[in-house]
Every structure is written in C-alpha cells, then in structure tokens.
C-alpha positions in Angstrom: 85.4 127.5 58.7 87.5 127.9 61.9 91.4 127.1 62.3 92.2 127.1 65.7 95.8 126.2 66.4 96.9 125.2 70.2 100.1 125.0 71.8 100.5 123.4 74.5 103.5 122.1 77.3 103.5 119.4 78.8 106.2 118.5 80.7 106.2 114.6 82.4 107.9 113.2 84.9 109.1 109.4 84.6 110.7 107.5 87.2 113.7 108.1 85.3 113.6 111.7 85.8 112.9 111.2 89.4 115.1 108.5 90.2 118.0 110.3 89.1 117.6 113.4 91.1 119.8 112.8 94.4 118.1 114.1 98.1 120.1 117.4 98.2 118.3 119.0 94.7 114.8 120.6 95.3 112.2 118.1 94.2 110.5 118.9 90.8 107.2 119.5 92.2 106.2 120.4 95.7 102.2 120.6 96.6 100.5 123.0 99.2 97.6 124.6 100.0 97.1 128.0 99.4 94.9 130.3 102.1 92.0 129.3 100.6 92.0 125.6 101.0 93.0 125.0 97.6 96.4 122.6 96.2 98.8 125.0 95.2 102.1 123.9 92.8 105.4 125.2 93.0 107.7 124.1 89.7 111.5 123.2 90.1 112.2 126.9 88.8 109.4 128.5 91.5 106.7 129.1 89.6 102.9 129.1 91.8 100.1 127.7 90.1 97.2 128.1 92.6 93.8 126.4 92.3 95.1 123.2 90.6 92.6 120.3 90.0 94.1 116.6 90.1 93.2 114.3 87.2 93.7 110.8 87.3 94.2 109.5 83.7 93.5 105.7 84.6 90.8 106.4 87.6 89.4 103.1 87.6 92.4 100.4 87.2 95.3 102.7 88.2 94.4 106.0 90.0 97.7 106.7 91.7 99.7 106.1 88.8 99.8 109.1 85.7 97.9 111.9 87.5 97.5 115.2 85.4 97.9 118.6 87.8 96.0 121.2 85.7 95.7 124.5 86.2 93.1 127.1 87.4 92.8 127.8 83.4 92.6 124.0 82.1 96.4 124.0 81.6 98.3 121.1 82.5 100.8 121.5 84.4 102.7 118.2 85.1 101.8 114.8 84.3 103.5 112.4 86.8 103.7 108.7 86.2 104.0 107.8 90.1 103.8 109.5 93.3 107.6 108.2 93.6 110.2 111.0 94.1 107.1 113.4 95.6 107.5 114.4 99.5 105.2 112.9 102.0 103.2 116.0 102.4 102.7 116.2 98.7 101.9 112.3 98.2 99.2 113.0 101.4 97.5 116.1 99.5 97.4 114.6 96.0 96.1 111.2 97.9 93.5 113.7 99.3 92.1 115.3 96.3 91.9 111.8 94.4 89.9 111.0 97.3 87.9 113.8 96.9 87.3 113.8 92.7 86.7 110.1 92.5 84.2 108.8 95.1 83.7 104.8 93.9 82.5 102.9 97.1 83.8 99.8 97.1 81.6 96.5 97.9 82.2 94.4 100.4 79.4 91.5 100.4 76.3 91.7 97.8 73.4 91.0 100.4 70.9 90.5 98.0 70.0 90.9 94.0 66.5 90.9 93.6 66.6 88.4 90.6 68.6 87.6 87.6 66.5 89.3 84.6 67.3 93.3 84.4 66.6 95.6 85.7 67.2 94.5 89.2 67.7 95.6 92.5 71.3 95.0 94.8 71.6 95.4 98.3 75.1 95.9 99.3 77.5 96.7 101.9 80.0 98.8 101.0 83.3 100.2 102.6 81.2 103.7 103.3 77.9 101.6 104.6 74.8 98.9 103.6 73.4 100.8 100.0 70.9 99.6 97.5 70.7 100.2 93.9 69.5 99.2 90.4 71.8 98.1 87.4 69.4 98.3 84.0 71.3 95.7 82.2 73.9 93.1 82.4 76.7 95.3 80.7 76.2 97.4 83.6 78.4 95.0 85.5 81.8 94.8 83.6 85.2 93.7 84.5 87.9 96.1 84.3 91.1 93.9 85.3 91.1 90.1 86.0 90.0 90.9 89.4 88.4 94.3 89.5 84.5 94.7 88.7 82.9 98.0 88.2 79.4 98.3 88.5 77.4 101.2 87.1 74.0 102.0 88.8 70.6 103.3 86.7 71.3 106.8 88.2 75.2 106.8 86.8 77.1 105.7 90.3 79.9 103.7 90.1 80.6 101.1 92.9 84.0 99.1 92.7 84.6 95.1 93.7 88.2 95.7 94.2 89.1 91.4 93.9 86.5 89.4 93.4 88.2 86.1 94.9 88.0 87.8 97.8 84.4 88.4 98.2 82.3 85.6 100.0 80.9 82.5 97.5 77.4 84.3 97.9 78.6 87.4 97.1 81.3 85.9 94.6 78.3 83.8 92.6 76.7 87.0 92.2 79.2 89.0 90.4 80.4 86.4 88.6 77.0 85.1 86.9 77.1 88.9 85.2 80.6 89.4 84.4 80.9 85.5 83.2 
C-alpha cells in the first residue's frame, strides 16, 4: 500500500479581492508571452511562471468565468473567478488561449437531419462553415442551460447551439424534438 500525501496552494482571486485593489497597486496577476510564444505569469510579488496552460473549470456554460492558470509542472497557479480586475492585454491573451483549448463550433441553422431514428446524419452550418456529422443516440443531444444545447458527434466533437430561440423554426424543431 501507497500513502502519498500532496500539498498544494491555491490561491483565488474573487471580485472581492479585485474590487478592492485601487488603480495605483500592481495588479495581482499580469499575463505575457514569453520568447517562445508561450503565456507567461508574473505574481503580485514577481514571481515568472512560464509555459502556463489555461483551464476553464465551467468550459461549456461559463468559460470566461473561474479559469485555472497551471503551471509548466501541473501546478496551479491562480484560479480567478472573472476576467474583472485583469488588464486588457491580459483579458486579450487569456481570451486567446480559451480560444485555442476549447474549439466548440457553434451552429447556426441545422440544414438537414437525415431522419429521426439514431444514428443519423446532420448537416449544419456553423460559425466556422457548412459541416456534417453523425450523433449515435438521442442523449447525444443534451441541454446544458435553458437555452444552450451541446451536441456530441459519433467521433467525440462537440458543436454548441448557443440560444435555441434564436435558431430558425426549421432549425429550432430540430433541436427541440431531441432535447424535448
């Protein structure tokens, strides 16, 4: 038998602890690349944590809110609640990497499903371009808030229907008869 004991810090910033900092103290957290291309984290006390990868903790109903910055060694570093309090550069560079870890192409119109008995084929046009795809069963297409839908794909790819209401009644029917 193994007894492995971690410690660990985390430190996390609430928009209370933001909030009350005034514009003349240095900001808690300041984000940068370093010369390699990679976000780089400087602490309120200096400290450089280089190769940091950006976690969002809620990536499918809240990905800008309670982000994780982790370190080169799996360490996290901060956990912040909001992008409030960070500069613009460093809300442009953590909007960046999000971009970049969670790719969820969000659909636009559904242009065709192939029938209603699984598995079946959708054609859709999404923010990144006109896509097919299969879903193998209803529970593939699930709804995460009241009007967020998430579809899963046979191969594991996530699309996103950001508000159903706002899809047209074609489109609209067709989501709805599988989340419903």
């Amino acid at each position: 038998m193994f007894n492995v004991s971690v410690q660990r810090t985390t430190k996390i910033m609430t928009n209370d602890n933001i909030d009350k900092r005034d514009s003349a103290t240095q900001p808690a957290i300041r984000l940068s690349r370093d010369e390699w291309h990679h976000l780089k984290v400087t602490d309120a006390s200096g400290n450089e944590y280089s190769d940091v990868s950006v976690v969002p903790l809620f990536p499918i109903t809240d990905c800008k809110r309670w982000v994780s910055l982790v370190s080169a060694d799996g360490d996290e570093i901060v956990c912040l609640d909001s992008l409030v309090g960070l500069s613009a550069e460093s809300i442009k560079l953590l909007e960046e990497e999000l971009a970049l870890r969670e790719f969820v192409p969000v659909i636009e119109k559904v242009i065709h499903v192939s029938g209603n008995q699984d598995p079946c084929e959708w054609v859709v046009q999404t923010n990144h371009g006109i896509t097919s795809f299969v879903i193998k069963a209803e529970e593939d297409v699930r709804r995460v808030s009241s009007k967020t839908v998430v579809i899963t794909d046979a191969n594991g790819i996530r699309f996103r229907v950001e508000d159903v209401k706002k899809l047209d009644s074609r489109s609209r029917a067709f989501v709805e008869w599988y989340v419903s």
